[in-house]
C-alpha positions in Angstrom: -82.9 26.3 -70.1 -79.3 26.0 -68.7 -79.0 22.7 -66.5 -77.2 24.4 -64.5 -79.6 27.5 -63.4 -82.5 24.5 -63.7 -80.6 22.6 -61.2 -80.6 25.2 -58.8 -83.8 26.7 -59.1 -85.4 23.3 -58.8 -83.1 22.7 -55.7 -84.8 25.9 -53.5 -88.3 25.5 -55.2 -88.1 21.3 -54.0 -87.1 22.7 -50.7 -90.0 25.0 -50.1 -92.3 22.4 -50.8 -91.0 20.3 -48.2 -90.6 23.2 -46.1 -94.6 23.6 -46.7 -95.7 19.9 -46.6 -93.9 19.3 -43.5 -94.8 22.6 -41.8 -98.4 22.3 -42.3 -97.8 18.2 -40.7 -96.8 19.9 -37.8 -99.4 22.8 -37.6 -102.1 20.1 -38.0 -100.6 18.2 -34.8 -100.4 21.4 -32.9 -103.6 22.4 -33.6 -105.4 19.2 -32.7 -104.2 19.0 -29.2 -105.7 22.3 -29.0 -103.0 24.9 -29.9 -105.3 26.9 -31.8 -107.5 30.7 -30.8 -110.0 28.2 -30.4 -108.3 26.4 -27.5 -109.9 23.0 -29.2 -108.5 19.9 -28.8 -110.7 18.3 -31.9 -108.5 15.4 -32.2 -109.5 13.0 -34.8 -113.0 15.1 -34.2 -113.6 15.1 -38.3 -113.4 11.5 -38.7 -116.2 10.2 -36.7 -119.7 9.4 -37.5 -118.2 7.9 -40.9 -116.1 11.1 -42.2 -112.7 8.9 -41.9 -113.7 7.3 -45.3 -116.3 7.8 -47.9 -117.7 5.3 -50.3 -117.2 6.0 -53.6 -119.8 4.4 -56.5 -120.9 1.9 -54.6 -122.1 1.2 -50.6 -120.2 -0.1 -47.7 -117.0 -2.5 -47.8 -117.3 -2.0 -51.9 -117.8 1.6 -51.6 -114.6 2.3 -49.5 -112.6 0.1 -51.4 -113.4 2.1 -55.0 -113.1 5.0 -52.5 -109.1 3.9 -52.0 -108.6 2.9 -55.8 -110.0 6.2 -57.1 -107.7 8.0 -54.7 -105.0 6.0 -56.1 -106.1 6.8 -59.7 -105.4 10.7 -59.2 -102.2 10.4 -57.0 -100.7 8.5 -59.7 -101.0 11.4 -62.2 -99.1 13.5 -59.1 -96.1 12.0 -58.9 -94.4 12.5 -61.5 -90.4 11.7 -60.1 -89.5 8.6 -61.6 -90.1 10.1 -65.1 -87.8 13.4 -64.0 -85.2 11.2 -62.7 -84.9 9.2 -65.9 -84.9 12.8 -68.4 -82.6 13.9 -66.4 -80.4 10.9 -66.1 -77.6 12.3 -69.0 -76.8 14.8 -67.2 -76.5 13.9 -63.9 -73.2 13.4 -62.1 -71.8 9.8 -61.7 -74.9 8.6 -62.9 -74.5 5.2 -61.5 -74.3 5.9 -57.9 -76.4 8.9 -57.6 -79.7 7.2 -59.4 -79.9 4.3 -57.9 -79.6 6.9 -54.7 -82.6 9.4 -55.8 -84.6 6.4 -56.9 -84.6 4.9 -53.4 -85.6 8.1 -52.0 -88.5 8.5 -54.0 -90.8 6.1 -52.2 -90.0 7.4 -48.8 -90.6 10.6 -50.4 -94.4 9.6 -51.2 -95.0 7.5 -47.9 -93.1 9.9 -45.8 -94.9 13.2 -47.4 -97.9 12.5 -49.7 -99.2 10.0 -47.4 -98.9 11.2 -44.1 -99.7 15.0 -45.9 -103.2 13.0 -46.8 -104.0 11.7 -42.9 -102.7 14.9 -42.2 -104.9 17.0 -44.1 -108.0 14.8 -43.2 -107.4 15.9 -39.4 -107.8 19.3 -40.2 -110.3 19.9 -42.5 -113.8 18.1 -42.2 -114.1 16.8 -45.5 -118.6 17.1 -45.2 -118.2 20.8 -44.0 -120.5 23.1 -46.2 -118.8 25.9 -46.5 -115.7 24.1 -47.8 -118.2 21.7 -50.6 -119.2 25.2 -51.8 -115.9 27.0 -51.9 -115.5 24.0 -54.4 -118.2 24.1 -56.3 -117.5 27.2 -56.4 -114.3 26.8 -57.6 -113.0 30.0 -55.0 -110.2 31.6 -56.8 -106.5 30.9 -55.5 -106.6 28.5 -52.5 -109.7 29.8 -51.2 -110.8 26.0 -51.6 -107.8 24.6 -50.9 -108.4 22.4 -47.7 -105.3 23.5 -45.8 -106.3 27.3 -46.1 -110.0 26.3 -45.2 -109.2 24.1 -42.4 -106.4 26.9 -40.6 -109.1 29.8 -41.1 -111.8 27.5 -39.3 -110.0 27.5 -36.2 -109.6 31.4 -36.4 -106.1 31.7 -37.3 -106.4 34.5 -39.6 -102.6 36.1 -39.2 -99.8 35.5 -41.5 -100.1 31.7 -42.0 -102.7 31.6 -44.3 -101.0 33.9 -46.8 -98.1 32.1 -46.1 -99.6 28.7 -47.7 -100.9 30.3 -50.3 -97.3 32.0 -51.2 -95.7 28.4 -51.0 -98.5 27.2 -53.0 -97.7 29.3 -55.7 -94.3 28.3 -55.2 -95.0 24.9 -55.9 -97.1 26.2 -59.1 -93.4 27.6 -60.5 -91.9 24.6 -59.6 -94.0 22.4 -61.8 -93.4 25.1 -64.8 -89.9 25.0 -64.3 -89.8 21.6 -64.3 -92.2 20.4 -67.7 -90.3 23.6 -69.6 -86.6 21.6 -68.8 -89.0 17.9 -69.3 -90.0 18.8 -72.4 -87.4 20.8 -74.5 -85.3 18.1 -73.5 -87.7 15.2 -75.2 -87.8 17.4 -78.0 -84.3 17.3 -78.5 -83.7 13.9 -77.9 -86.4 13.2 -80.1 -85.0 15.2 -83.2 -81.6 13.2 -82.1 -83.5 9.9 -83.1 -84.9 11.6 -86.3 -88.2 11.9 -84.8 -88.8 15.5 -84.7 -87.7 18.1 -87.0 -84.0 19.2 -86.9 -84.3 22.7 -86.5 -85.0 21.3 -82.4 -81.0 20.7 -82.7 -79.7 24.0 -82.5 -78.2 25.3 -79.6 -76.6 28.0 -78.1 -72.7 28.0 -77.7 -73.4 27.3 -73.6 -75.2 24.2 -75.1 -78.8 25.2 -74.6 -81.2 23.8 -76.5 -82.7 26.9 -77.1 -85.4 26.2 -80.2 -86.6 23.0 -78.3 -87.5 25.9 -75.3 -89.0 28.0 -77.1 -91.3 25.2 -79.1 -92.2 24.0 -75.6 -95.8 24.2 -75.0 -95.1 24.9 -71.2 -92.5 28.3 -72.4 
């Protein structure tokens, strides 16, 4: 894949996601001071009687504290930008100013949007709610259990914002494609650099694209 049309791809698909992360932020605050069909101000409604935190494995103080650490355990497999920024470092512009730049703005990115998306998220959808424990088990197809989708429909807005999310979703789905595909093909070429992977992974095209790597990518 050409940097260049990966570059700019990745540049609108980034922005829709933030478009969508912060959108829903602000549909969840909207909604819970009650503009919603339902006229309901629910508030922090879905975090009493214990909903705010679970235990996990264990009861009590021990129970929520595994509860945070498992939590932890599959965000850490999400984000996934300090190991972009450093593939992609040859090929970035004045590499010394602009890293240290992105790097920096990679942990407001995850307080800023993952963790206020989670609080966020948590507001609007009750995580006990039957319905939504067996549109998981489930497994509904699309985001039919996605919480964001489940939580919107519950307060009876059924118009265009629920397709919407699911469009952005999607979104976000090609994103993460586009992204491994240019991750990977690179690795493999770097690695056949080093003598590490066949050479055939050299070849290019005569705009410099690493075209064999691409095609051997398991993502492609």
């Amino acid at each position: 894949m050409n940097h260049r049309w990966y570059g700019e791809s990745e540049f609108v698909f980034a922005s829709c996601k933030v478009i969508l992360l912060v959108g829903l932020m602000m549909v969840t605050f909207v909604t819970m001071v009650g503009g919603n069909p339902r006229n309901d101000a629910y508030g922090f409604r879905n975090w009493i009687d214990g909903n705010a935190m679970h235990s996990y494995y264990a009861e009590g103080a021990t129970g929520r504290f595994l509860g945070i650490w498992i939590s932890v355990r599959y965000a850490v497999f999400t984000v996934s930008g300090p190991a972009f920024l450093a593939l992609s470092a040859g090929e970035i512009s004045n590499p010394r100013r602009t890293i240290p730049r992105v790097a920096k703005l990679i942990v407001w990115r995850v307080v800023g949007l993952y963790v206020m998306g989670a609080l966020a998220v948590g507001i609007i959808c009750p995580s006990r709610d039957p319905e939504y424990l067996q549109a998981v088990e489930n497994g509904e197809p699309g985001a039919g259990s996605s919480p964001w989708v489940f939580g919107i429909t519950k307060l009876r807005i059924t118009t265009f914002l629920p397709d919407a999310i699911n469009f952005m979703i999607l979104l976000s789905g090609f994103s993460c494609g586009n992204t491994f595909l240019y991750t990977a093909s690179r690795s493999l070429y770097s690695l056949a650099q080093n003598g590490q992977a066949p050479m055939v992974f050299l070849r290019c095209s005569k705009k410099g694209i690493a075209y064999v790597a691409g095609k051997c990518d398991p993502c492609s």
